[in-house]
MIDOSE-1310 file (N, C-alpha, C; in nm, 2 decimals, decimal comma, always signed):
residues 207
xxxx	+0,55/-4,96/-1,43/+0,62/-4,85/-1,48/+0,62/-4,74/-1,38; +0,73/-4,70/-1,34/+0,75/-4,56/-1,23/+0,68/-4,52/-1,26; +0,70/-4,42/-1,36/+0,60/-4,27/-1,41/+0,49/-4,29/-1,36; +0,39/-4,46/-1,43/+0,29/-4,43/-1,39/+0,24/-4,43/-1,21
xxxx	+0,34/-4,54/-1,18/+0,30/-4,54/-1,07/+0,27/-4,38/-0,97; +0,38/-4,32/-1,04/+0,40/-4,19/-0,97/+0,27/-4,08/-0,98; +0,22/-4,09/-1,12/+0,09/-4,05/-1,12/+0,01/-4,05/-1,02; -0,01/-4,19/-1,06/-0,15/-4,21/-0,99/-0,15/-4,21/-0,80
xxxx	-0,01/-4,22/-0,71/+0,00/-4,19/-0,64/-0,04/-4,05/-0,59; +0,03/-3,97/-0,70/+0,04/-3,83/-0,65/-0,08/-3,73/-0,71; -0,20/-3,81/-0,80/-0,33/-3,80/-0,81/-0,41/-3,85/-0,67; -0,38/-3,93/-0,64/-0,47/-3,95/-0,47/-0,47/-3,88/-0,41
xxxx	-0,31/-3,73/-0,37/-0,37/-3,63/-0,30/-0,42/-3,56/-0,33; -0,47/-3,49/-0,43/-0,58/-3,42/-0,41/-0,71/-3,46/-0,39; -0,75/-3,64/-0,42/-0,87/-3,70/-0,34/-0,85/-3,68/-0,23; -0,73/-3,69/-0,14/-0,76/-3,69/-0,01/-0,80/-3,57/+0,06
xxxx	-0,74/-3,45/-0,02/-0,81/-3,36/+0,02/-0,95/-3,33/+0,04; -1,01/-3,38/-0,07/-1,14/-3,37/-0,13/-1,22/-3,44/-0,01; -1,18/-3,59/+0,01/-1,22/-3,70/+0,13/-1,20/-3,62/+0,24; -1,07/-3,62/+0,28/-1,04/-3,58/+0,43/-1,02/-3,45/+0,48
xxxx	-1,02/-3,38/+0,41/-0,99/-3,27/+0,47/-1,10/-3,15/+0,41; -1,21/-3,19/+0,31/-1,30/-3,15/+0,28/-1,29/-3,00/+0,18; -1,21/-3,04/+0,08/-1,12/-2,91/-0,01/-1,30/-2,87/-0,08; -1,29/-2,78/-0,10/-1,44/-2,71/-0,24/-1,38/-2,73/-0,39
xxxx	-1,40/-2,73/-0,45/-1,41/-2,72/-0,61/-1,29/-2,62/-0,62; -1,28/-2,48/-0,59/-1,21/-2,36/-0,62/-1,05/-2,45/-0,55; -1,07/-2,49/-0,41/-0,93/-2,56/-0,40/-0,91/-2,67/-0,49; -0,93/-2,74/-0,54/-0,92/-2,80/-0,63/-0,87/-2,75/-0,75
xxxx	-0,91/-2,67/-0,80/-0,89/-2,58/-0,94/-0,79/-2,57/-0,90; -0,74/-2,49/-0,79/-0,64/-2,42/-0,79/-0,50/-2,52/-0,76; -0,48/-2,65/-0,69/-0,44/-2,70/-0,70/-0,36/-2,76/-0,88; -0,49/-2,77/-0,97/-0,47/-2,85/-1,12/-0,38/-2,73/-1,15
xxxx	-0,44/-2,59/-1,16/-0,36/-2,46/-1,19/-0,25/-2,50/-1,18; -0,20/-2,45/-1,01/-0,06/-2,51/-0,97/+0,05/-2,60/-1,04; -0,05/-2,69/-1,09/+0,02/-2,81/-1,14/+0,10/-2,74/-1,32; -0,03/-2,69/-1,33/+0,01/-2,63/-1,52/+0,13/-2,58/-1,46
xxxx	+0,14/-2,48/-1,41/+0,29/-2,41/-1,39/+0,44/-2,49/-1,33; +0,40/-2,67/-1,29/+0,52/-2,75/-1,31/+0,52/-2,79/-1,44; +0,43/-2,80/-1,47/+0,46/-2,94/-1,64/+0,56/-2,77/-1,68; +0,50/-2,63/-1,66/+0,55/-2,52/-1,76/+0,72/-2,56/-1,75
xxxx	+0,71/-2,57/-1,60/+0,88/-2,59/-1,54/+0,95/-2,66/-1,62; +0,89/-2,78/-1,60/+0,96/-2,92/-1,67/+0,99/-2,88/-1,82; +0,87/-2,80/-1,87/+0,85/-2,81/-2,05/+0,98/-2,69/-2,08; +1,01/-2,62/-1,97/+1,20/-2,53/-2,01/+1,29/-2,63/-1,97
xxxx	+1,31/-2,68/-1,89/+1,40/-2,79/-1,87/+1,42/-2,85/-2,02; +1,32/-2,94/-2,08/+1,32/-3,02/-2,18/+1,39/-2,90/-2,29; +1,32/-2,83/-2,31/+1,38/-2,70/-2,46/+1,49/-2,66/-2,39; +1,55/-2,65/-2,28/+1,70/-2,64/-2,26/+1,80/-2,76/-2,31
xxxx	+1,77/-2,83/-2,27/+1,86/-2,99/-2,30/+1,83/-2,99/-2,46; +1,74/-3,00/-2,49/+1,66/-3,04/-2,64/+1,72/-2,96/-2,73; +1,74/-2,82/-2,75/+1,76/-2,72/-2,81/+1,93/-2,67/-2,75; +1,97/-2,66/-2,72/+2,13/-2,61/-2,74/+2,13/-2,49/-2,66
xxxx	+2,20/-2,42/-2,74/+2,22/-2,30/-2,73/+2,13/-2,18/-2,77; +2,06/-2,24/-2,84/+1,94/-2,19/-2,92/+1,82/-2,14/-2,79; +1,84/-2,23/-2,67/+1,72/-2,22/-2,59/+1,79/-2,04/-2,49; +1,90/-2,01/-2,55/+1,84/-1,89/-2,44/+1,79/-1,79/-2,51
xxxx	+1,73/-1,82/-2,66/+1,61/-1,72/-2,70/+1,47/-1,77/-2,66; +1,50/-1,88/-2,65/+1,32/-1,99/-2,69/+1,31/-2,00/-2,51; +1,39/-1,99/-2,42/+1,34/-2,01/-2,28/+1,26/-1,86/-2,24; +1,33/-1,74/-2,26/+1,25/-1,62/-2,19/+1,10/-1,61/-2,30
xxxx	+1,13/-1,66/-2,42/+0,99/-1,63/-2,49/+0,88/-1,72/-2,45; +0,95/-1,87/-2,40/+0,81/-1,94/-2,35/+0,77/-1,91/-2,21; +0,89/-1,82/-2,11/+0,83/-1,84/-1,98/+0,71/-1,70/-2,03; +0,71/-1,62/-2,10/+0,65/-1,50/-2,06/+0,50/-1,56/-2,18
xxxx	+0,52/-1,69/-2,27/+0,42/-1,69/-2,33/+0,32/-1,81/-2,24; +0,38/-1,89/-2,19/+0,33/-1,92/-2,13/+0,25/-1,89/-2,00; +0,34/-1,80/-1,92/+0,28/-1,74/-1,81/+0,17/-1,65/-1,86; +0,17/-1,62/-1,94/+0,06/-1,50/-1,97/-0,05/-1,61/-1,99
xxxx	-0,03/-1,72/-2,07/-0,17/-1,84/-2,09/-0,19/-1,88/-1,95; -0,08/-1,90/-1,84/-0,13/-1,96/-1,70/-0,22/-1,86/-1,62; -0,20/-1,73/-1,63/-0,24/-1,64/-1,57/-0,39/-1,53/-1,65; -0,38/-1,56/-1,78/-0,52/-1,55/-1,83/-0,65/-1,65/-1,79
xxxx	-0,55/-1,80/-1,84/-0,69/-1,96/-1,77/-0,69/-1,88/-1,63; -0,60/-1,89/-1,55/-0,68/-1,85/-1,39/-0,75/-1,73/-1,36; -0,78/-1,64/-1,43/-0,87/-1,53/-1,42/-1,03/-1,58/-1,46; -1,03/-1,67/-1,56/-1,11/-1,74/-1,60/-1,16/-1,78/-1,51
xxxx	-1,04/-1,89/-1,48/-1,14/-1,99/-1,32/-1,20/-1,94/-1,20; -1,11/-1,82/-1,20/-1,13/-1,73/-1,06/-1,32/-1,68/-1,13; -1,34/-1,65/-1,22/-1,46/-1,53/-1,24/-1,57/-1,68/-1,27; -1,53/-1,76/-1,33/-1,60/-1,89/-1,34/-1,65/-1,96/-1,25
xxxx	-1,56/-1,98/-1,14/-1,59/-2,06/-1,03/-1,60/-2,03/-0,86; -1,52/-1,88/-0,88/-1,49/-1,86/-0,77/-1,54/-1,74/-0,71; -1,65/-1,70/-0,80/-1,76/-1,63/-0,79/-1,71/-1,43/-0,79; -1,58/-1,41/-0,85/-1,52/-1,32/-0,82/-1,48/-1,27/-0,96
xxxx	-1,64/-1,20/-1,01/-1,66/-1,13/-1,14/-1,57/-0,99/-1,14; -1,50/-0,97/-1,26/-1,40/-0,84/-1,26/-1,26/-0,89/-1,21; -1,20/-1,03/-1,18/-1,05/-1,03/-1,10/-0,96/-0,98/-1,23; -0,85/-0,93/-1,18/-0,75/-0,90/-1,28/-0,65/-0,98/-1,23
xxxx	-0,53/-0,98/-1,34/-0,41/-1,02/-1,35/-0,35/-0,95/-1,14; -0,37/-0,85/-1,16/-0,32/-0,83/-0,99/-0,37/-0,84/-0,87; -0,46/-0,98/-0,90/-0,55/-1,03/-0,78/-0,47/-1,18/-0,78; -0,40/-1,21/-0,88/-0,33/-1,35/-0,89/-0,26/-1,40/-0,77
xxxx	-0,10/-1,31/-0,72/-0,02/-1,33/-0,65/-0,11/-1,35/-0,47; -0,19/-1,27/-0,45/-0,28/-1,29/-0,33/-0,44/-1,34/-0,33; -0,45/-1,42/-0,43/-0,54/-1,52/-0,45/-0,46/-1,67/-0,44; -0,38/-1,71/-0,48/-0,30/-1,78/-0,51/-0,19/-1,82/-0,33
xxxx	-0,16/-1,73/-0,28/-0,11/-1,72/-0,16/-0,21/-1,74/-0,05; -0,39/-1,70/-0,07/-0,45/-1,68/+0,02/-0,53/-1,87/-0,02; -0,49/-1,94/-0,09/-0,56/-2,07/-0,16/-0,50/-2,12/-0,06; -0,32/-2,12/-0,11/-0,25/-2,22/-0,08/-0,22/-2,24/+0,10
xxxx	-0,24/-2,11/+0,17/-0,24/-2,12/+0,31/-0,29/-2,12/+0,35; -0,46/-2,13/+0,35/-0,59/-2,18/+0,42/-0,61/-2,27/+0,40; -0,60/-2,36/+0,30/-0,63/-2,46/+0,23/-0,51/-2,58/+0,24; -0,42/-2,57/+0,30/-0,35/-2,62/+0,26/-0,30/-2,76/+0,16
xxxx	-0,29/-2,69/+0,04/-0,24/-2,72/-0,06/-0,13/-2,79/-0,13; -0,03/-2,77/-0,05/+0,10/-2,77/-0,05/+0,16/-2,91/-0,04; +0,10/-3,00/+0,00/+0,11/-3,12/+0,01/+0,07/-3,20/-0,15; -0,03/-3,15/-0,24/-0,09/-3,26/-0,32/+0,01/-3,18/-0,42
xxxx	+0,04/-3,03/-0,39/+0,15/-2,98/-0,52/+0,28/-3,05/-0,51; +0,34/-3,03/-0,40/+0,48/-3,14/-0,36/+0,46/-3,29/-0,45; +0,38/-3,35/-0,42/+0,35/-3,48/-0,47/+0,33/-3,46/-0,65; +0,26/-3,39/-0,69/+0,23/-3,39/-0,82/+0,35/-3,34/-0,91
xxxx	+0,43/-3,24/-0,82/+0,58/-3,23/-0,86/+0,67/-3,33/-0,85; +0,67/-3,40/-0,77/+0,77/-3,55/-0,81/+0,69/-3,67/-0,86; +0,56/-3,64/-0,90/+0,53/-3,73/-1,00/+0,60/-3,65/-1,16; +0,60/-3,52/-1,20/+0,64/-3,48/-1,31/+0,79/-3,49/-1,29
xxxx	+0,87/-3,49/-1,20/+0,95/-3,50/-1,15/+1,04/-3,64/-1,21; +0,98/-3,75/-1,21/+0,98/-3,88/-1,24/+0,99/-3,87/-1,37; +0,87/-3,84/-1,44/+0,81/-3,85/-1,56/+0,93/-3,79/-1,62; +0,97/-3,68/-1,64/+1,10/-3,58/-1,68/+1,24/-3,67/-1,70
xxxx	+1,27/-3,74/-1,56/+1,43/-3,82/-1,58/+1,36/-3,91/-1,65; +1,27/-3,99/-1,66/+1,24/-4,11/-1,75/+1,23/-4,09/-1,90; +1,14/-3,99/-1,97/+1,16/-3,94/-2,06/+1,24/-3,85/-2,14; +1,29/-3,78/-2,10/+1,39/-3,68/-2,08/+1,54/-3,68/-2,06
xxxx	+1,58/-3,67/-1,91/+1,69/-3,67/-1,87/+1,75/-3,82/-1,90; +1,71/-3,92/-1,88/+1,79/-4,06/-1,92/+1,83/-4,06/-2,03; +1,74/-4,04/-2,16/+1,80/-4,04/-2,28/+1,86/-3,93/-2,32; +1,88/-3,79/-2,30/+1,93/-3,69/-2,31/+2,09/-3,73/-2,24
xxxx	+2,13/-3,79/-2,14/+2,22/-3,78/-2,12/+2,29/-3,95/-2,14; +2,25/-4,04/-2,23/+2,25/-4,10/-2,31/+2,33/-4,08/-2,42; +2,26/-3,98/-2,47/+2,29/-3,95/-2,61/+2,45/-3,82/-2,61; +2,46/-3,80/-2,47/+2,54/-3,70/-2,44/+2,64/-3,81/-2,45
xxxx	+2,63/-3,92/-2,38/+2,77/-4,02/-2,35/+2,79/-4,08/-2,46; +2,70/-4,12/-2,52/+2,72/-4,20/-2,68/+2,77/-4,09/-2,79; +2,75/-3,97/-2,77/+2,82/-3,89/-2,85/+2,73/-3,87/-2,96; +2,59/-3,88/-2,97/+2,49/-3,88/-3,04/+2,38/-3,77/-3,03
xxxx	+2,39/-3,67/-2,95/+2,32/-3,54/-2,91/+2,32/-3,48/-3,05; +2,21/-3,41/-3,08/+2,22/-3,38/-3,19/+2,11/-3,21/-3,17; +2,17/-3,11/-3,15/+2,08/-3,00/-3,06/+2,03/-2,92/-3,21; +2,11/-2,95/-3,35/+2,10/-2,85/-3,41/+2,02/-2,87/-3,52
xxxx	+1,95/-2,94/-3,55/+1,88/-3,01/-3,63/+1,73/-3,04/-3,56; +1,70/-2,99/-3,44/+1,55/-2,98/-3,38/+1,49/-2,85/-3,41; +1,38/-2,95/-3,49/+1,26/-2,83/-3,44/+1,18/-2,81/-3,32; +1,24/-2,68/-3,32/+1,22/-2,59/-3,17/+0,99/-2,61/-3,15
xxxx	+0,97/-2,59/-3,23/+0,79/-2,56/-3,19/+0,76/-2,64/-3,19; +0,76/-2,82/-3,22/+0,67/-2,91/-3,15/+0,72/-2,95/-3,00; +0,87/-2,86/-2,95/+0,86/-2,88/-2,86/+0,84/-2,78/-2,70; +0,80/-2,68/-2,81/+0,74/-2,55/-2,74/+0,58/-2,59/-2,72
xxxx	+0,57/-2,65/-2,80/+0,40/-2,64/-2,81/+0,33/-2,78/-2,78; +0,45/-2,89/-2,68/+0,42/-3,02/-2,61/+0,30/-2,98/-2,51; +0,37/-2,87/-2,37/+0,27/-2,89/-2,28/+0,13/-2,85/-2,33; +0,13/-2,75/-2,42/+0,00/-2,71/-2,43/-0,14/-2,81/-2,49
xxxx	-0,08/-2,92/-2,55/-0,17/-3,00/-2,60/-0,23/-3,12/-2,50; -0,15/-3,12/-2,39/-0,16/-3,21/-2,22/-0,28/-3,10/-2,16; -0,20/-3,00/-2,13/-0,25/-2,87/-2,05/-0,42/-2,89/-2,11; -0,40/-2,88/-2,22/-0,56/-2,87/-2,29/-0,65/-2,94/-2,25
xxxx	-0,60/-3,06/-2,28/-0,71/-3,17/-2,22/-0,71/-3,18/-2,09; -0,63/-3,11/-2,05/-0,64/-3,19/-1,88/-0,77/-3,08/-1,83; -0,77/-2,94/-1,90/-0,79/-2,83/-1,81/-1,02/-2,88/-1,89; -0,98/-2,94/-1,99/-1,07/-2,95/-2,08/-1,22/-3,05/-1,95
xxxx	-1,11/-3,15/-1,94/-1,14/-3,23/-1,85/-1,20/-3,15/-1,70; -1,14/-3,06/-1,63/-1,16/-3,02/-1,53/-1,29/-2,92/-1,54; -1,27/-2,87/-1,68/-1,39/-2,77/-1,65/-1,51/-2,82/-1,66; -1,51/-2,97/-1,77/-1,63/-3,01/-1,74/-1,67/-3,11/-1,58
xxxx	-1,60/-3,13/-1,53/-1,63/-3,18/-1,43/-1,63/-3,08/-1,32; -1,58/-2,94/-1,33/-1,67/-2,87/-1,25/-1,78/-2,80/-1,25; -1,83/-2,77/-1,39/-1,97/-2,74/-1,44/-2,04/-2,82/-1,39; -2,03/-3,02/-1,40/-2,12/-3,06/-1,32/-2,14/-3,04/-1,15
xxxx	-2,03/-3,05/-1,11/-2,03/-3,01/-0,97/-2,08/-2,88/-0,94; -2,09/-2,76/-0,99/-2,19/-2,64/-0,99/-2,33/-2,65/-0,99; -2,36/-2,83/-1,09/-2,50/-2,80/-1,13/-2,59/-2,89/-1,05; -2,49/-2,97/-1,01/-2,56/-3,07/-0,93/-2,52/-3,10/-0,77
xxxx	-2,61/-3,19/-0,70/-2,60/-3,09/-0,55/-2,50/-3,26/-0,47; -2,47/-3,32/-0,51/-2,41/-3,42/-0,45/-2,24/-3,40/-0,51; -2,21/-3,30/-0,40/-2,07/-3,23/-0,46/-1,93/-3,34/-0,42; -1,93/-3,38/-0,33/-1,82/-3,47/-0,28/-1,86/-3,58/-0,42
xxxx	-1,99/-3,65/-0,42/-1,91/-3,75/-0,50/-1,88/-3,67/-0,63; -1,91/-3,61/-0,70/-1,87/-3,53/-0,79/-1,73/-3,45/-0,83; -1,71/-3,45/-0,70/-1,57/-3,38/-0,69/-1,47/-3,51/-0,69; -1,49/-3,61/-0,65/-1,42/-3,71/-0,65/-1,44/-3,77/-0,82
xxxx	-1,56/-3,79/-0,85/-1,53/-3,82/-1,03/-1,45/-3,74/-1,11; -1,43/-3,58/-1,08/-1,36/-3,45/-1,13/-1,21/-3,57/-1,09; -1,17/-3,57/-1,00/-1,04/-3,61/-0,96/-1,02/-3,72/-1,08; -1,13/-3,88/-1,09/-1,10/-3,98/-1,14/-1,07/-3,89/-1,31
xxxx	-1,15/-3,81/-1,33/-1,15/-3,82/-1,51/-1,01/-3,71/-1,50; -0,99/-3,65/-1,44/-0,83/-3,57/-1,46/-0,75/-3,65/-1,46; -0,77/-3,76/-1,36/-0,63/-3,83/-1,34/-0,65/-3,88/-1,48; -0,77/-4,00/-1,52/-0,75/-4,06/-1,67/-0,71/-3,99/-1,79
xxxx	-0,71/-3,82/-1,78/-0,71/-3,77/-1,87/-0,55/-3,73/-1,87; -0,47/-3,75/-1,73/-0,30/-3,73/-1,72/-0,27/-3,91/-1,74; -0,34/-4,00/-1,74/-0,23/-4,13/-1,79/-0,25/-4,13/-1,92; -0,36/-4,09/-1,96/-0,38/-4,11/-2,12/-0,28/-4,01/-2,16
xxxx	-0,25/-3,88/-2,12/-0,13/-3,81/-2,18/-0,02/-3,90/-2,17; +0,00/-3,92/-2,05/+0,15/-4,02/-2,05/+0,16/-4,15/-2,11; +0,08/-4,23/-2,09/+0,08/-4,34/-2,20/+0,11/-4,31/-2,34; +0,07/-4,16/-2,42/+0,08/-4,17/-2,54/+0,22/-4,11/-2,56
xxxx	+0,28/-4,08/-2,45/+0,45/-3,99/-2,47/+0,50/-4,12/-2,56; +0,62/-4,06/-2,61/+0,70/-4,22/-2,70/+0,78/-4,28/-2,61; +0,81/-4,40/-2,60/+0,92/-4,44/-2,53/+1,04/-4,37/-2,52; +1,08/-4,42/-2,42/+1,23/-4,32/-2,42/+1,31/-4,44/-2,43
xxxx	+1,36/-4,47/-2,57/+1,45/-4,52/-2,60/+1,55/-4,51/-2,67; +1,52/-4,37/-2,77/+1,57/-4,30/-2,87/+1,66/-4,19/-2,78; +1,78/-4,19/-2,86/+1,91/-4,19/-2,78/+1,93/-3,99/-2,81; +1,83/-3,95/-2,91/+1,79/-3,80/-2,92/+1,67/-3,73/-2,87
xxx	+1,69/-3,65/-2,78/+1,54/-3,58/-2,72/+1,53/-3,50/-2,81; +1,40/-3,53/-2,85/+1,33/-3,43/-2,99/+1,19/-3,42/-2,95; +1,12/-3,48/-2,82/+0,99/-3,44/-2,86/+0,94/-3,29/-2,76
């Protein structure tokens, strides 16, 4: 299956960071972060196609409700992990800029974006425009909040996953291989999300 393949490809870079280039735990976090704010990307894409006309109320209300959930967790992680008690919301834009350019980062986010990238036309865009040529679109008859409230139940477990695997890496002193189990149970914790997506073979995007 593409998707998965795409995964689990584009889950190895940030092992390799971890292996080869010797990333800490905080590059890592920040990397998964990163990532919440594509699935966010993808999850307006889907409520635009999915929803009609309807999505240009339901897109500015999810970018600002979601960004406020992306940007609350990373104050968290920042005071959690990154030993930087008191950060505010206006430490984000040059925390986040000061990650991605020392660290360079930029590589495992590229990759983790065309694995969601994948994921998106396979479940999404194929049958969405499917249903556009068969004449079967049906925008007005969706309910809008199970598909507002998709990423957040991925996001959950993934982030659920991460925190506990960096608590043990805080607690225990063999951090490489630790940081490398953090990677394996995130990645198991993103196929087990995609495994459970429905097939896309239903000729209406509704989820």
């Amino acid at each position: 299956m593409p998707s998965v393949l795409a995964l689990l490809i584009a889950n190895l870079l940030p092992l390799y960071g971890v292996v080869a280039l010797g990333w800490d735990l905080i590059s890592l976090i920040m990397v998964y972060w990163l990532e919440t704010g594509i699935i966010g990307f993808f999850a307006i894409l889907n409520i635009a196609l999915a929803t009609g006309a309807i999505a240009l109320l339901l897109v500015p209300f999810f970018i600002v409700h979601f960004g406020g959930f992306m940007a609350g967790h990373l104050i968290f992680l920042i005071t959690l992990f990154a030993a930087k008690p008191g950060a505010s919301f206006s430490d984000i834009p040059g925390f986040v800029r000061e990650m991605i350019a020392s660290n360079g980062l930029w590589f495992a986010v590229v990759g983790l974006f065309i694995s969601h990238a994948v994921a998106f036309v396979i479940y999404v865009l194929i049958p969405w425009l499917r249903a556009v040529w068969l004449g079967t679109l049906n925008t007005r008859n969706v309910e809008a909040g199970p598909i507002m409230m998709a990423p957040y139940g991925r996001i959950i477990v993934m982030h659920l996953t991460i925190i506990f695997g960096a608590i043990l890496v805080t607690v225990f002193d063999n951090r490489l291989a630790l940081l490398v189990l953090l990677v394996a149970l995130k990645t198991a914790a993103d196929l087990w999300g995609l495994l459970r997506r429905p097939a896309p073979a239903a000729p209406v995007v509704v989820h």
